[in-house]
LOSE-647197 format. One record per residue (C-alpha): residue in three letters; x, y, z. Coordinates in nm, 4 decimals. Layout:
<recs>
<rec domi="ALA" px="X" py="Y" pz="Z"/>
...
</recs>
This chain:
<recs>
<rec domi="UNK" px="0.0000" py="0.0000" pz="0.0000"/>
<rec domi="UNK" px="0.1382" py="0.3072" pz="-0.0685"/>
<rec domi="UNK" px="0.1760" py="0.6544" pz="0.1194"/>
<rec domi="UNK" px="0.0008" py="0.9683" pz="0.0713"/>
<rec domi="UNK" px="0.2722" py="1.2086" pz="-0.0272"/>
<rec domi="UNK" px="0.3236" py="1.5032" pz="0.1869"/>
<rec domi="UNK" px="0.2923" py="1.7586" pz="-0.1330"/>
<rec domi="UNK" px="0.0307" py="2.0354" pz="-0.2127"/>
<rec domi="UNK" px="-0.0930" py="1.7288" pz="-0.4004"/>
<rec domi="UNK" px="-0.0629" py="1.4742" pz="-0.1162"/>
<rec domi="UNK" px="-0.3169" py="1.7118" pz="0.1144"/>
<rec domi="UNK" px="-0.6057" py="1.6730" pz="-0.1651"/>
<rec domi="UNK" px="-0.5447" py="1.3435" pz="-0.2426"/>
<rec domi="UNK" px="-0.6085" py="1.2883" pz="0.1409"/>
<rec domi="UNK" px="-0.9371" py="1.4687" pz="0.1299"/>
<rec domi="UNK" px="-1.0457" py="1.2732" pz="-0.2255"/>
<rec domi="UNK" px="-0.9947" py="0.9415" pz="-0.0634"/>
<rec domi="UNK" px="-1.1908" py="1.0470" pz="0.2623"/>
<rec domi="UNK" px="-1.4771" py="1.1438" pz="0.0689"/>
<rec domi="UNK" px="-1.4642" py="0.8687" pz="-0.1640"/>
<rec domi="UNK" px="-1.5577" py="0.6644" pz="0.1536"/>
<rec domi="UNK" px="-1.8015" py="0.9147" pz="0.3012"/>
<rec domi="UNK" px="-2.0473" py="1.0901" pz="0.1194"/>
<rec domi="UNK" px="-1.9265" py="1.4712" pz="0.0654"/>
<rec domi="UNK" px="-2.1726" py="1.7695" pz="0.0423"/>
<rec domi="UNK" px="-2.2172" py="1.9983" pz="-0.2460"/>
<rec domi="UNK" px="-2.0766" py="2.3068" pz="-0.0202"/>
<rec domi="UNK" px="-1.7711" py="2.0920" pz="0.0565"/>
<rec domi="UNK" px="-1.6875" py="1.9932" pz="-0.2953"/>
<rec domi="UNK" px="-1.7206" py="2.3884" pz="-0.3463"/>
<rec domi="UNK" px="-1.4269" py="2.4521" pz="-0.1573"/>
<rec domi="UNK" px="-1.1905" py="2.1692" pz="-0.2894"/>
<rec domi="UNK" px="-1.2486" py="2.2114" pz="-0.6585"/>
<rec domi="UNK" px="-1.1343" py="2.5409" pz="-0.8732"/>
<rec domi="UNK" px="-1.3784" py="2.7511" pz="-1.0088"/>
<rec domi="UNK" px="-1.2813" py="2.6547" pz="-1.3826"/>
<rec domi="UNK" px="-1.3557" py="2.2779" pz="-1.2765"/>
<rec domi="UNK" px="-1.6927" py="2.3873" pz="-1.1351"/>
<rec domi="UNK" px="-1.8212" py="2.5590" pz="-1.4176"/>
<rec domi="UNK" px="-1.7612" py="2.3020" pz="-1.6039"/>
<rec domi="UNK" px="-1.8864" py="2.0029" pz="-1.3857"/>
<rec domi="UNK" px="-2.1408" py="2.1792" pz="-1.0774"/>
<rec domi="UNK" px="-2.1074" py="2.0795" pz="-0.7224"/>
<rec domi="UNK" px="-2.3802" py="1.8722" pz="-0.7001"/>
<rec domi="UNK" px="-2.2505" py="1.6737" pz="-1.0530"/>
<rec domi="UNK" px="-1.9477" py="1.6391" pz="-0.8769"/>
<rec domi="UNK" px="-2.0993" py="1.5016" pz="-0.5427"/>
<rec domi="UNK" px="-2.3019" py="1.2166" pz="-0.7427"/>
<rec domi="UNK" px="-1.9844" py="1.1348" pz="-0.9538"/>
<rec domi="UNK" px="-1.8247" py="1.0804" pz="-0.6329"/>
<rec domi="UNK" px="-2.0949" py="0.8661" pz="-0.4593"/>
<rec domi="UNK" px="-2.1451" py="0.6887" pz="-0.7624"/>
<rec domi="UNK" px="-1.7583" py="0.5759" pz="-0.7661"/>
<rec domi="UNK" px="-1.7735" py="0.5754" pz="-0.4065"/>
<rec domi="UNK" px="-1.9888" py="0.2355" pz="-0.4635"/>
<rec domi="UNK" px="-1.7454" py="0.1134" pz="-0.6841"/>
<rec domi="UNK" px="-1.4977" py="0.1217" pz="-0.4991"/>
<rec domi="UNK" px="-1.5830" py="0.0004" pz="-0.1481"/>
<rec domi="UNK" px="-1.3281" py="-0.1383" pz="0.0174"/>
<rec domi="UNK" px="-1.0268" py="-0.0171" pz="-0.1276"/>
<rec domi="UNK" px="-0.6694" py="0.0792" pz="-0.0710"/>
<rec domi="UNK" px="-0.4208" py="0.3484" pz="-0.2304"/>
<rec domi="UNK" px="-0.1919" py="0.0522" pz="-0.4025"/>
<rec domi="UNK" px="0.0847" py="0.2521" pz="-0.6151"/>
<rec domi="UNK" px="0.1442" py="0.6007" pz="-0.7972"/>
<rec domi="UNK" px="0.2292" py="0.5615" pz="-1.1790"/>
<rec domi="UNK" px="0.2883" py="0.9287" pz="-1.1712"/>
<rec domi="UNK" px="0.4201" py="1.2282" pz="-0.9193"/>
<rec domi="UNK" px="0.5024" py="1.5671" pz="-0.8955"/>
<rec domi="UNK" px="0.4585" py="1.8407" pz="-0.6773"/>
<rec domi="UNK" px="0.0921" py="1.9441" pz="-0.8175"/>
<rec domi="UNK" px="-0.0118" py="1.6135" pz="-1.0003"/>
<rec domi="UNK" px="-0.0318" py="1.2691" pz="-0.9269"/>
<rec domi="UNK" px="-0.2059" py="0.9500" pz="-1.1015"/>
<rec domi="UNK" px="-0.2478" py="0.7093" pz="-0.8098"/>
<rec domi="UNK" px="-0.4110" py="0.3484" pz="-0.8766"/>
<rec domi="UNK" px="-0.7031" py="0.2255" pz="-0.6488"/>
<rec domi="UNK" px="-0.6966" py="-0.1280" pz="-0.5893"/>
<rec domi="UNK" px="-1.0150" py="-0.2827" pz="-0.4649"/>
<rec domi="UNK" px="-1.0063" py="-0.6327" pz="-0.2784"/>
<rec domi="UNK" px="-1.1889" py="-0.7960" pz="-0.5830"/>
<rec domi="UNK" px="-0.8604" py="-0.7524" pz="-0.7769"/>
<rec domi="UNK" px="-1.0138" py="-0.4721" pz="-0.9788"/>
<rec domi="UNK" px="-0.8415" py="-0.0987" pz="-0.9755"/>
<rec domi="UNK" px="-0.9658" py="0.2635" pz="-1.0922"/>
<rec domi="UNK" px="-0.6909" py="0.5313" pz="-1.2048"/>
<rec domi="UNK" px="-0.7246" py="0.8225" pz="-0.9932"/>
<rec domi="UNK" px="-0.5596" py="1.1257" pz="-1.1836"/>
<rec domi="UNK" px="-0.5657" py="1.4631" pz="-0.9796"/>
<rec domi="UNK" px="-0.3974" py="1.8266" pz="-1.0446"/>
<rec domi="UNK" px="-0.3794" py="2.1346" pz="-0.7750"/>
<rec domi="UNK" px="-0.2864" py="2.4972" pz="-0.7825"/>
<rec domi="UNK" px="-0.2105" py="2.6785" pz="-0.4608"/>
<rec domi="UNK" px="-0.5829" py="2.5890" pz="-0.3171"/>
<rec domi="UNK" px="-0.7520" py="2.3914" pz="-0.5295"/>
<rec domi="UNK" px="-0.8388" py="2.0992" pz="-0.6972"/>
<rec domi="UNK" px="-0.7885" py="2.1556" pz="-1.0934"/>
<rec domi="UNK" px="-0.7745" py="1.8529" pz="-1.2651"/>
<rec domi="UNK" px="-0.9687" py="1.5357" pz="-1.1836"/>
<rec domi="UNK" px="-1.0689" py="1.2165" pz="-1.3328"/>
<rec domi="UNK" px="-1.1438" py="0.8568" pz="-1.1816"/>
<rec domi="UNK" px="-1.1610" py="0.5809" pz="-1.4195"/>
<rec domi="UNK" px="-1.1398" py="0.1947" pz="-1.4399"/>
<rec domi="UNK" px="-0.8076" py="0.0419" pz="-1.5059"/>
</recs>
């Protein structure tokens, strides 16, 4: 299992994998994601992506990063079926910018 880095990155990764096993509120998302990802995908969009995924994924563990920086990461999710989902995720100074879960 691997470690949450301790990067601007790291500290929204942290809060992405809490709420992907709790159910976050609309408000909450608001703070976490930039504006430019929120026009483009609304709070409450964002909150069903992340229940719907959060489903999906029950049960599982941060397994391995195929990618790392400072801002950006792409971590895999393994799930104790054997299955994974690619979590990719960008940050500025405050925010999450860039986000996408998808099946490995």
């Amino acid at each position: 299992m691997a470690e949450i880095p301790k990067t601007p990155v790291g500290r929204h990764l942290g809060w992405v994998l809490d709420v992907l096993r709790s159910a976050p509120s609309a408000e909450e998302v608001g703070k976490h994601f930039s504006r430019t990802l929120l026009s483009q995908t609304p709070p409450e969009t964002l909150v069903q992506i992340l229940e719907l995924r959060a489903g999906e994924l029950r049960g599982f563990v941060l397994g391995r990063f195929e990618h790392e920086a400072q801002r950006e990461l792409i971590a895999i999710l393994e799930r104790p079926d054997g299955s994974a989902y690619r979590l990719h995720v960008g940050v500025d100074d405050q925010r999450i910018t860039q986000f996408s879960l998808t099946p490995v």
